[in-house]
C-alpha positions as CSV (number, residue, x, y, z in Angstrom):
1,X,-99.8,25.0,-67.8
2,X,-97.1,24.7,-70.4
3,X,-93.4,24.2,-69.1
4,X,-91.6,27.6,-67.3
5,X,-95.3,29.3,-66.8
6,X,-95.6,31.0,-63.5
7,X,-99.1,30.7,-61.8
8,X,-100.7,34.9,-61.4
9,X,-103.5,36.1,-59.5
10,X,-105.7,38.3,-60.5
11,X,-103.9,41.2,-60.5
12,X,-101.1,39.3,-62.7
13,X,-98.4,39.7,-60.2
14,X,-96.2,36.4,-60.0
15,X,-96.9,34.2,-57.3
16,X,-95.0,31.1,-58.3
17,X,-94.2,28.6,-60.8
18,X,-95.8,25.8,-62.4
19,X,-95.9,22.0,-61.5
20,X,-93.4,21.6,-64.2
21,X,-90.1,22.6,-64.1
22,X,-87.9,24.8,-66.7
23,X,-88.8,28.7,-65.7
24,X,-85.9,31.0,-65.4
25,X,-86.7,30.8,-61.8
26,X,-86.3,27.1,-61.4
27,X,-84.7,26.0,-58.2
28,X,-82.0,24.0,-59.8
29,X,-78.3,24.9,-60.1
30,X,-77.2,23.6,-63.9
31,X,-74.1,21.3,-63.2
32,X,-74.3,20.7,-59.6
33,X,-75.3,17.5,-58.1
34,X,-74.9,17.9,-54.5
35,X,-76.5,14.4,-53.1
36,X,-76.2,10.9,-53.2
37,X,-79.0,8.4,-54.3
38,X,-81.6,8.5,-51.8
39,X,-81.1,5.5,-49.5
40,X,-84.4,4.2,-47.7
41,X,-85.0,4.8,-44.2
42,X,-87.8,4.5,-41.6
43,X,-89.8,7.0,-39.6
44,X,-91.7,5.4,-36.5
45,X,-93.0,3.0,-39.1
46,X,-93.8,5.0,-41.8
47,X,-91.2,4.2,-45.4
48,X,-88.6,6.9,-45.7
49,X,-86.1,8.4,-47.7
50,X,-82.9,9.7,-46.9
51,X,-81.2,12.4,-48.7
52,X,-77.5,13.5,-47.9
53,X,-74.8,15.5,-48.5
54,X,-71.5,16.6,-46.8
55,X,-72.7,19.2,-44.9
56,X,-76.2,17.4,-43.5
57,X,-79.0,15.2,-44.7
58,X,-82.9,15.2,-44.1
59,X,-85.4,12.6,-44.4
60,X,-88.9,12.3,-45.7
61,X,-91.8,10.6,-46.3
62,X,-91.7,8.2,-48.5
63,X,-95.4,7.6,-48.8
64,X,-97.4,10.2,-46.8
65,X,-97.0,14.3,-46.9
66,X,-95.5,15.9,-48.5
67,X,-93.8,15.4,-45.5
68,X,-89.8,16.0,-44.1
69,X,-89.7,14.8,-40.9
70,X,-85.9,14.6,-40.0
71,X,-82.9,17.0,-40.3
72,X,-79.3,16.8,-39.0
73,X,-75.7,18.1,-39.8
74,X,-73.3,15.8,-41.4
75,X,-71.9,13.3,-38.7
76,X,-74.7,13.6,-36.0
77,X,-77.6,11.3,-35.0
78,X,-80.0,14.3,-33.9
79,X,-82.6,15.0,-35.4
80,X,-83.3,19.1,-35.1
81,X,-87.1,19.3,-36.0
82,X,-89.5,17.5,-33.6
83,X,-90.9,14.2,-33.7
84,X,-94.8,13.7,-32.8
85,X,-95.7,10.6,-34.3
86,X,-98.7,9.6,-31.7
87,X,-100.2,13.1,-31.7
88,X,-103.3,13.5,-34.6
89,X,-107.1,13.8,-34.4
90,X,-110.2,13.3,-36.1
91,X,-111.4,15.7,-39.1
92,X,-114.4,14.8,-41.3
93,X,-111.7,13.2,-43.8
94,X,-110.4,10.7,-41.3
95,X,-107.9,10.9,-38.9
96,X,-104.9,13.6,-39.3
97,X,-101.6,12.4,-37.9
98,X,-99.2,15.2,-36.9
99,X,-96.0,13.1,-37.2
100,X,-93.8,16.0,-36.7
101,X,-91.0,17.5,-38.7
102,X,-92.4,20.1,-41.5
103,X,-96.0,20.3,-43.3
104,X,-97.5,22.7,-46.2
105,X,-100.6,23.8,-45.0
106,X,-103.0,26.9,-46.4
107,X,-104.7,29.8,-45.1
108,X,-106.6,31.2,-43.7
109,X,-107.0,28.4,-41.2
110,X,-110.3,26.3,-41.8
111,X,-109.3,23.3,-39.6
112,X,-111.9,21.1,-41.6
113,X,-109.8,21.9,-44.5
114,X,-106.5,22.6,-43.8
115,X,-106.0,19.1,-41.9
116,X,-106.6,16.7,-44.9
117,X,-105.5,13.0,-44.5
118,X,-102.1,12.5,-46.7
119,X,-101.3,9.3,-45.6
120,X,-101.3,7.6,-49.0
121,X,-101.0,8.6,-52.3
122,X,-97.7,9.9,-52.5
123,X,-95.9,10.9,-55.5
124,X,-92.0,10.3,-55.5
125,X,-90.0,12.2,-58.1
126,X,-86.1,11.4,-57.4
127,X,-83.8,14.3,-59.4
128,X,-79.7,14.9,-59.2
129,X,-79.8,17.4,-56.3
130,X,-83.0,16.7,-54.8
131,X,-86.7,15.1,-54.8
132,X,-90.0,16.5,-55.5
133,X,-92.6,14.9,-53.4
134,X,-96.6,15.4,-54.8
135,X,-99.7,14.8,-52.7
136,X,-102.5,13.3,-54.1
137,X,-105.5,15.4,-55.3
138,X,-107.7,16.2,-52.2
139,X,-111.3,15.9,-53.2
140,X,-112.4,18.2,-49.8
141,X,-110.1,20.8,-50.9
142,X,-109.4,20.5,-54.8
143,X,-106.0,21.2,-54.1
144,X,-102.6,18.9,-54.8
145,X,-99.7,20.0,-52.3
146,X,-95.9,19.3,-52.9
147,X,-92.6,20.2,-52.4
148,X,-89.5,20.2,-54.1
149,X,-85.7,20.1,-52.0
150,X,-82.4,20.1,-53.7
151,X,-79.6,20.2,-51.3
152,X,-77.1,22.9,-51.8
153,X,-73.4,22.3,-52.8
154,X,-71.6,24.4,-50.7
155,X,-72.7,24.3,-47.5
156,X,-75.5,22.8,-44.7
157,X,-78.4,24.3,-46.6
158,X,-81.5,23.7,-49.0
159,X,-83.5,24.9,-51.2
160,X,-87.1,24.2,-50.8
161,X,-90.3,25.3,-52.9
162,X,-93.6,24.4,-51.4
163,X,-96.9,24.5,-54.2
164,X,-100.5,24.7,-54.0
165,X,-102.2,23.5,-57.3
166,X,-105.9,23.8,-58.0
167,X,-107.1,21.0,-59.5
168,X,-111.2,21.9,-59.1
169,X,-113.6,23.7,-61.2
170,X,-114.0,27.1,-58.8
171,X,-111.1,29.5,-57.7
172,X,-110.1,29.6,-54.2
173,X,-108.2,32.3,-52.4
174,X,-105.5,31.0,-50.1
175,X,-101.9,31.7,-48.8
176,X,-99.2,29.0,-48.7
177,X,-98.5,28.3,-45.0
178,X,-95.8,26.3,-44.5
179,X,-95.2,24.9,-40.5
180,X,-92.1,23.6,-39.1
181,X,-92.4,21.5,-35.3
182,X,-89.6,22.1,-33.7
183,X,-88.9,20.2,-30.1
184,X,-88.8,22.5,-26.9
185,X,-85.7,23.9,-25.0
186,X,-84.9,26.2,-27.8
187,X,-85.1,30.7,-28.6
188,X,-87.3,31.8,-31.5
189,X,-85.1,34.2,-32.7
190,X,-87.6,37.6,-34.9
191,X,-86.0,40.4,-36.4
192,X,-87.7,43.2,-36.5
193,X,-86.7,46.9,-37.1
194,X,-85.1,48.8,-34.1
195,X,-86.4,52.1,-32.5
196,X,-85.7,54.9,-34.6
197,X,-84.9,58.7,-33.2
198,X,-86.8,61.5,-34.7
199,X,-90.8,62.3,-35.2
200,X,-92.2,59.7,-37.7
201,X,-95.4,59.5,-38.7
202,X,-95.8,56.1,-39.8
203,X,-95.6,52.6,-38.2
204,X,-93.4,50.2,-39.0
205,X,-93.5,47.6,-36.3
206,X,-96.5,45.1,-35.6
207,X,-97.3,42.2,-33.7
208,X,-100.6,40.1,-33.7
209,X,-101.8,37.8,-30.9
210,X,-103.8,34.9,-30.9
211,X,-107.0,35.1,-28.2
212,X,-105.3,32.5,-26.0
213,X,-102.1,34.3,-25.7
214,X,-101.3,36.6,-22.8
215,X,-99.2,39.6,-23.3
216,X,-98.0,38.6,-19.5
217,X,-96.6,35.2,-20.9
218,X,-92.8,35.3,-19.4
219,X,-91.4,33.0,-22.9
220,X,-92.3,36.4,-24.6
221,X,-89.4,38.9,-25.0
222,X,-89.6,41.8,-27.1
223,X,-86.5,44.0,-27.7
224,X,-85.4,47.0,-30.1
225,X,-84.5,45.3,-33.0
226,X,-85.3,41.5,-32.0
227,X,-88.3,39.9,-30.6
228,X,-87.3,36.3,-29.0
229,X,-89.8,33.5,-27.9
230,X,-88.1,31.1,-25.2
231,X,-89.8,27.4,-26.2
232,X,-90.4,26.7,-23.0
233,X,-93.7,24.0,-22.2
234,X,-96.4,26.6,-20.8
235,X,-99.8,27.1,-22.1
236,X,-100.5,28.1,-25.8
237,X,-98.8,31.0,-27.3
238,X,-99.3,31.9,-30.6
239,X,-98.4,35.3,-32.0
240,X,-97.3,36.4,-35.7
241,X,-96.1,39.8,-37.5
242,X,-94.9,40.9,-41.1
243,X,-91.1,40.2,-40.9
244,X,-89.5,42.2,-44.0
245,X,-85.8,41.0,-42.8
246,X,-86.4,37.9,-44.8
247,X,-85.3,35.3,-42.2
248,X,-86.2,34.1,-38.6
249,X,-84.3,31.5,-36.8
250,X,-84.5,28.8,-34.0
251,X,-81.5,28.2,-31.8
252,X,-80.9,25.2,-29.5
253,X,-78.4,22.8,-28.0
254,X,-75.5,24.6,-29.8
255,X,-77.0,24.5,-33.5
256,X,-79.3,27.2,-35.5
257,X,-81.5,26.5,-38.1
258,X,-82.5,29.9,-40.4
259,X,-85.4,29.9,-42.4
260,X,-84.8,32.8,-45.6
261,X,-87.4,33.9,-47.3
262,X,-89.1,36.5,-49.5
263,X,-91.0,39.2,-47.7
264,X,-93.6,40.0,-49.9
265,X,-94.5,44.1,-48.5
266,X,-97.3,45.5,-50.3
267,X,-99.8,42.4,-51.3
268,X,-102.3,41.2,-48.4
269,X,-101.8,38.4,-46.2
270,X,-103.8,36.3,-43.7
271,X,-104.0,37.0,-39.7
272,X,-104.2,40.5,-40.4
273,X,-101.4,40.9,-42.1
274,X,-98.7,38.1,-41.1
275,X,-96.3,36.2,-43.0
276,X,-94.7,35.0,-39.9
277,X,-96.3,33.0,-37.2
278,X,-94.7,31.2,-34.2
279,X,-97.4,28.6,-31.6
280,X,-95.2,27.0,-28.6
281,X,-97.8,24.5,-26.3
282,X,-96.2,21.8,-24.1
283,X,-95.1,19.3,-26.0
284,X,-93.7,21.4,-29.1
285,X,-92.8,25.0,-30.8
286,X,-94.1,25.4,-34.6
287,X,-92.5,28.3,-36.8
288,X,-94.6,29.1,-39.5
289,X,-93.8,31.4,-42.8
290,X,-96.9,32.8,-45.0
291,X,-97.4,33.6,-48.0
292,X,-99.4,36.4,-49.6
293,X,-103.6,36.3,-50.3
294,X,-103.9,34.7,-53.6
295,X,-107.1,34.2,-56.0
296,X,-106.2,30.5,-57.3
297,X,-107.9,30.2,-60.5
298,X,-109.2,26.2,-61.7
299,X,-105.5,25.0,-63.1
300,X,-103.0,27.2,-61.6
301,X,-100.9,27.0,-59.0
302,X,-98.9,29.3,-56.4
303,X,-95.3,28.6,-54.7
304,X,-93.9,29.7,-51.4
305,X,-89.8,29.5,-51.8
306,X,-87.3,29.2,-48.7
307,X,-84.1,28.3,-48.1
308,X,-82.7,26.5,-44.8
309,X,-79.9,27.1,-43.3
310,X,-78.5,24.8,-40.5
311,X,-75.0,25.4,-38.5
312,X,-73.0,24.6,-35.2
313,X,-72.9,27.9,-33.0
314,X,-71.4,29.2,-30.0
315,X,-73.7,28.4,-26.5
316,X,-76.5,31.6,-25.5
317,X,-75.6,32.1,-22.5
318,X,-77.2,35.8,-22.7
319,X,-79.3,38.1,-24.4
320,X,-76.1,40.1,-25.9
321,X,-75.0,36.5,-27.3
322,X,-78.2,36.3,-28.9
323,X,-77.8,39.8,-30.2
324,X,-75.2,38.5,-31.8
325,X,-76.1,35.7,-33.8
326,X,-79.2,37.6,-35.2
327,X,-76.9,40.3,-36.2
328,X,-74.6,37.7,-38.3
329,X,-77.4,36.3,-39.2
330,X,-78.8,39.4,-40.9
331,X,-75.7,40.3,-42.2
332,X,-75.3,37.2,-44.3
333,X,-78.9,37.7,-45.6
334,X,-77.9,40.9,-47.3
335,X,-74.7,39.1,-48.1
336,X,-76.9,36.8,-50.1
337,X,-80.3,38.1,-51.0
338,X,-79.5,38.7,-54.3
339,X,-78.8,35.2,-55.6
340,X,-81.1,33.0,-54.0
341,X,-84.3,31.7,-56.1
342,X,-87.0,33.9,-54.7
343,X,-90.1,34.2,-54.9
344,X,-90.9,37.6,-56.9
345,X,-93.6,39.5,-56.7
């Protein structure tokens, strides 16, 4: 794919961009360098890099991944995502190692297939505002993962675009499924759209569950307007919906971190119909954003696009404090929708 090409499906719809930079809807910001150098670091013995800015910094793999496997605001040790390095198992590949922090998976979920070994074979691009980290080619899958962050000038935030490449001689339907491990002792905060008065004769609310998860499950909160998960350790909950607020949020220890997003309404998605999934177990709580369906075609590639958010907030000591900070939440997405990098359907 030439420079600034966008990766269709089938239908011709655009569903990304290509490995190489340069499209009108490139993730950089002409002018701005937000970061420092990269400085090395270590993660449970695994090389690292460190990227920083004024607001906060994040590390990742150096090596292995795609992987980021630390975050933090400016002048604070703690790390907000989890940390899991002794928790991996055996696929046909070889072993899988967890390692915590945030992954780019695919679905729908073929655990032979999903789970590929990526310890090795890194590639390491280092640019003004950012890095661009490249898996190798995965012979069981025929697919090449990376990301691409570039730290934002302005504020505690990133930008960060998650590809899929094929690289085999078939096509291959997938969604980009992108999971963040988050440690427990936190609220999943889910918008969804209130009650509304008067006779309608369409839905506009839905929620899937996973066969292991009881509607009974206490952690599980649902409210006009906001669904919230407690991460509490318990037994595995998994459930997942079509948000179309753009955003879903984790709070904990008096910081939030916001995950923005494109809700793509109208295309097909995995899990009958999600583009949202949350899984709390006992030792960790992933949040999960989706993609739509796409037909990948031998040489093309699809993106998923976010943008984080991290900031210091006010104790929940209640529900109408969490109220709250989903509403100012959702006020500055609509504040902002229309200049961040989506991606457009």
């Amino acid at each position: 794919m030439s420079s600034g090409d966008v990766a269709t499906g089938t239908d011709g719809t655009s569903t990304g961009w290509s490995t190489t930079g340069g499209s009108t809807a490139d993730l950089s910001r002409a002018g701005e360098s937000t970061a420092a150098e990269p400085t090395e670091s270590d993660y449970h013995g695994h090389a690292a890099y460190r990227l920083a800015s004024e607001h906060l910094w994040v590390d990742v793999l150096a090596t292995a991944g795609p992987r980021i496997v630390r975050l933090g605001l400016a002048g604070s040790t703690r790390n907000l995502l989890a940390e899991t390095p002794d928790i991996g198992w055996e696929t046909p590949h070889g072993r899988y190692d967890l390692l915590g922090g945030h992954r780019l998976w695919f679905a729908p979920e073929d655990p032979d297939r999903v789970a590929v070994p990526d310890g090795d074979g890194l590639i390491v691009d280092i640019e003004p505002d950012g890095i661009r980290l490249t898996g190798r080619a995965e012979a069981p899958t025929g697919l090449v993962r990376s990301m691409t962050l570039r730290l934002l000038p302005d504020r505690a935030a990133f930008e960060l675009r998650h590809q899929l490449q094929n690289v085999a001689d078939t096509p291959v339907e997938l969604a980009p499924w992108s999971i963040t491990q988050l440690p427990l002792g936190g609220i999943v905060l889910l918008p969804q759209p209130p009650a509304a008065p008067g006779h309608h004769v369409r839905p506009n609310r839905m929620l899937v569950l996973w066969p292991y998860t009881s509607w009974e499950d206490p952690r599980l909160r649902p409210r006009d307007g906001l669904l919230s998960l407690d991460a509490i350790a318990g037994p595995s909950l998994k459930l997942g919906y079509f948000n179309d607020a753009g955003w879903v949020g984790y709070v904990r220890d008096g910081a939030v971190l916001v995950r923005r997003f494109e809700p793509l309404s109208g295309r097909a998605h995995a899990d009958l119909g999600c583009n949202v999934e949350v899984f709390v177990g006992r030792q960790f709580l992933e949040l999960e954003l989706l993609g739509p369906l796409t037909e990948l075609a031998p040489g093309r590639s699809v993106s998923l696009v976010e943008e984080w958010d991290v900031e210091a907030t006010d104790p929940v000591e209640n529900y109408a404090d969490l109220r709250d900070l989903a509403g100012r939440i959702g006020r500055d997405q609509l504040g902002r929708a229309d200049v961040l990098p989506w991606l457009v359907a």
